[in-house]
C-alpha positions in Angstrom: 114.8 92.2 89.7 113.7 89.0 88.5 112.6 88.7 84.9 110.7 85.3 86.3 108.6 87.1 88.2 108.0 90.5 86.7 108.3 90.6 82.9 107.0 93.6 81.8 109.1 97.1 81.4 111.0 98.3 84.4 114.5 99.9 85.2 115.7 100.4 88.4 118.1 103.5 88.9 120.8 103.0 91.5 123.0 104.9 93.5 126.4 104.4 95.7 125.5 103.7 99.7 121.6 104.3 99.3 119.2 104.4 102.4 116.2 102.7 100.7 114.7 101.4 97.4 111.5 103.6 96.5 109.5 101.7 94.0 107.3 103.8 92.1 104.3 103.2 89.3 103.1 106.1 87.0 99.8 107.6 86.7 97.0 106.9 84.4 98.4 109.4 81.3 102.4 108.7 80.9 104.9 105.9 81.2 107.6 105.4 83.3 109.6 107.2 81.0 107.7 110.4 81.4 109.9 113.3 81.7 108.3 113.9 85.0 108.5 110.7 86.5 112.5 111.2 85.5 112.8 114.3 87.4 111.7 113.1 90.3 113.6 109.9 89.8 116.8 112.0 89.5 116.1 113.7 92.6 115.6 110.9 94.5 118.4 109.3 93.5 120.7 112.9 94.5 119.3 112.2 98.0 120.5 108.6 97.8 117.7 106.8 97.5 117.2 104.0 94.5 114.1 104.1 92.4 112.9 101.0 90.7 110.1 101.8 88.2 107.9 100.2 86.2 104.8 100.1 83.7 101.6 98.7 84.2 100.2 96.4 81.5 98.2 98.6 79.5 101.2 100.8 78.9 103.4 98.4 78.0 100.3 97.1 75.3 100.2 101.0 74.2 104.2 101.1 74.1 103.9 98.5 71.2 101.2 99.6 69.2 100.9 103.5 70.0 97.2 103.0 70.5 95.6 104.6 73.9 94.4 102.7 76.3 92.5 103.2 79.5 94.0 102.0 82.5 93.7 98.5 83.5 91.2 97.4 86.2 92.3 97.9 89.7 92.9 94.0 90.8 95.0 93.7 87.8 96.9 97.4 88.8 97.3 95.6 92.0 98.6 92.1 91.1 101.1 93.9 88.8 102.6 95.9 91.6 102.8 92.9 93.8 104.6 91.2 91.3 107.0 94.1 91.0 107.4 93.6 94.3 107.7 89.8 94.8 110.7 90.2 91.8 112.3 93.1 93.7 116.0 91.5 95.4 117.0 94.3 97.7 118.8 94.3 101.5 117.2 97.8 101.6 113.9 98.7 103.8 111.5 99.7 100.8 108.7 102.2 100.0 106.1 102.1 97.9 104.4 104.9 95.9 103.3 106.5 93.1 102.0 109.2 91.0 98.5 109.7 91.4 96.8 106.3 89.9 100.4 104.9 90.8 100.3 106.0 94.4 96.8 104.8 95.2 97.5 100.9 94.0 100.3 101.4 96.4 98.0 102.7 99.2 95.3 100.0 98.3 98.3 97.4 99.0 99.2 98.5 102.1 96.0 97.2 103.6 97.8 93.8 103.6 99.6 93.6 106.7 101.0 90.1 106.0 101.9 90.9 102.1 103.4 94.1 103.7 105.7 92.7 106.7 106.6 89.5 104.1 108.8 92.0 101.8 110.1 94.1 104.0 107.7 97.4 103.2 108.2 100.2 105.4 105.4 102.9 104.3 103.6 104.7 101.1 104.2 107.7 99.5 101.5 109.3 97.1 102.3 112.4 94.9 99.1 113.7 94.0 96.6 111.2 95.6 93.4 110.7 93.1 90.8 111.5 95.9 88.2 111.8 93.8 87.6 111.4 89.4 88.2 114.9 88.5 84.8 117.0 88.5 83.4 114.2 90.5 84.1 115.1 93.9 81.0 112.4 95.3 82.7 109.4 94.0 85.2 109.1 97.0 88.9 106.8 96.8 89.0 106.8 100.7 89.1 103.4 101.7 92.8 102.6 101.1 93.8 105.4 103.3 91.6 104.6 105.9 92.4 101.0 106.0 96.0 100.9 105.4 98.5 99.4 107.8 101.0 101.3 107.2 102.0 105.2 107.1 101.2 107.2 104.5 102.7 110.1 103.0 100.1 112.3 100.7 102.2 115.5 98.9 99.3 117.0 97.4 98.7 120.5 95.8 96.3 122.8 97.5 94.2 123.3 94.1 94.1 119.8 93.0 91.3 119.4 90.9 91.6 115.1 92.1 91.2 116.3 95.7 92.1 120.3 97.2 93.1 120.9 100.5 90.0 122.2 101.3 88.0 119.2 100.2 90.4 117.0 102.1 89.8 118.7 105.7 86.5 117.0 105.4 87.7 113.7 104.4 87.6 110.8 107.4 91.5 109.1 106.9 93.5 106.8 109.1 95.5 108.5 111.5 98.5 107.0 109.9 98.3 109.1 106.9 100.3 112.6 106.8 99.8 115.7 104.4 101.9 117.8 103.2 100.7 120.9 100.9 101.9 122.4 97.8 101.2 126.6 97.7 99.1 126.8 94.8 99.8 123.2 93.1 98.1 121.6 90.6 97.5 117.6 90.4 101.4 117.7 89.4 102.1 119.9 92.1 102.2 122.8 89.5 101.5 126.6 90.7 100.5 129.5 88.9 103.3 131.7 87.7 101.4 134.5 90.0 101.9 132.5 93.0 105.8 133.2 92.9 106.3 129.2 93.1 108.0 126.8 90.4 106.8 123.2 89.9 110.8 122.6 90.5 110.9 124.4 93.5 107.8 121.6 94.3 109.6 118.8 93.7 112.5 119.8 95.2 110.4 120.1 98.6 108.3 116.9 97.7 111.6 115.0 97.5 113.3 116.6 100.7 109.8 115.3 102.1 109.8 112.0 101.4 113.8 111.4 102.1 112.4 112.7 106.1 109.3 110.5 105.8 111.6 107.2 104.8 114.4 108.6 107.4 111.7 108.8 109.8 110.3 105.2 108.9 113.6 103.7 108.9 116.3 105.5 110.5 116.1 108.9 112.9 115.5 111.8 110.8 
């Protein structure tokens, strides 16, 4: 990673003979040091995959003062993450992604099929895509998945209140996008004790996901 390039907060978490470099922003509400964001980092990095991670502006501006701050606008969300990107010195294919806000700047990038060849990115993976504001369900975020370039992997949980499966099956997206399901999952992929799930068991099946979607992308699974 290049400090010339990218100077705002990132760490990049490494393992011995990895398969690819996920990079992978935050959502709207917590940091790149957010226990969650950790846990999956962890398990991504037990199926030998390095995570580089990163925060977006106004969290680094919140980081310093402690003061709240919405997110910034999307072109700057989007210049931030190609900056990340142009810093990032790796040999490894790469995939991008996020957690919800995180994931759709990703997907919104991956409309650029020249930016996207030029370092090396070899698909998108969203956890908890942000269809929709939550109780807004008519103000649609469609249009990076159905005009991205590359594929697309959505893990999304069936009740999420950002876009449920059954709201989805209604939803026009490119072909090159594929779903995957949690039983019962909130927006963080969380069930209901009564659904005999465990948001661990979720990420442990999220993770196992995305290792097939990059093996797929890059190498047979």
């Amino acid at each position: 990673m290049s400090a010339k390039e990218f100077t705002g907060s990132y760490a990049l978490d490494t393992v011995d003979n990895a398969n690819a470099l996920v990079v992978f922003a935050h959502g709207a509400g917590a940091n790149m040091d957010s226990d969650y964001i950790l846990a999956l980092v962890r398990l991504m990095n037990a199926n030998r995959l390095n995570v580089l991670r990163f925060n977006f502006p106004y969290m680094d501006k919140r980081k310093l003062d402690g003061k709240r701050r919405p997110p910034d606008s999307m072109p700057t969300l989007v210049a931030c993450y190609q900056s990340v990107l142009a810093a990032a010195n790796t040999d490894l294919p790469i995939f991008i992604g996020g957690k919800s806000m995180g994931g759709r700047v990703a997907a919104t990038l991956a409309a650029d099929k020249s930016f996207m060849r030029e370092r090396n990115i070899s698909g998108v993976i969203c956890l908890g895509y942000p269809f929709h504001p939550i109780k807004k369900p008519e103000k649609l975020r469609l249009e990076p998945l159905q005009e991205t370039q590359l594929p697309i992997l959505i893990l999304q949980g069936e009740r999420d209140a950002l876009g449920s499966e059954i709201e989805i099956s209604d939803y026009e997206i490119s072909a090159l996008c594929q779903l995957h399901f949690f039983n019962d999952g909130d927006h963080d992929l969380k069930p209901r004790v009564k659904s005999g799930y465990n948001v661990k068991q979720h990420q442990s099946t999220a993770i196992n996901k995305i290792r097939c979607f990059i093996d797929e992308n890059h190498i047979s699974c």
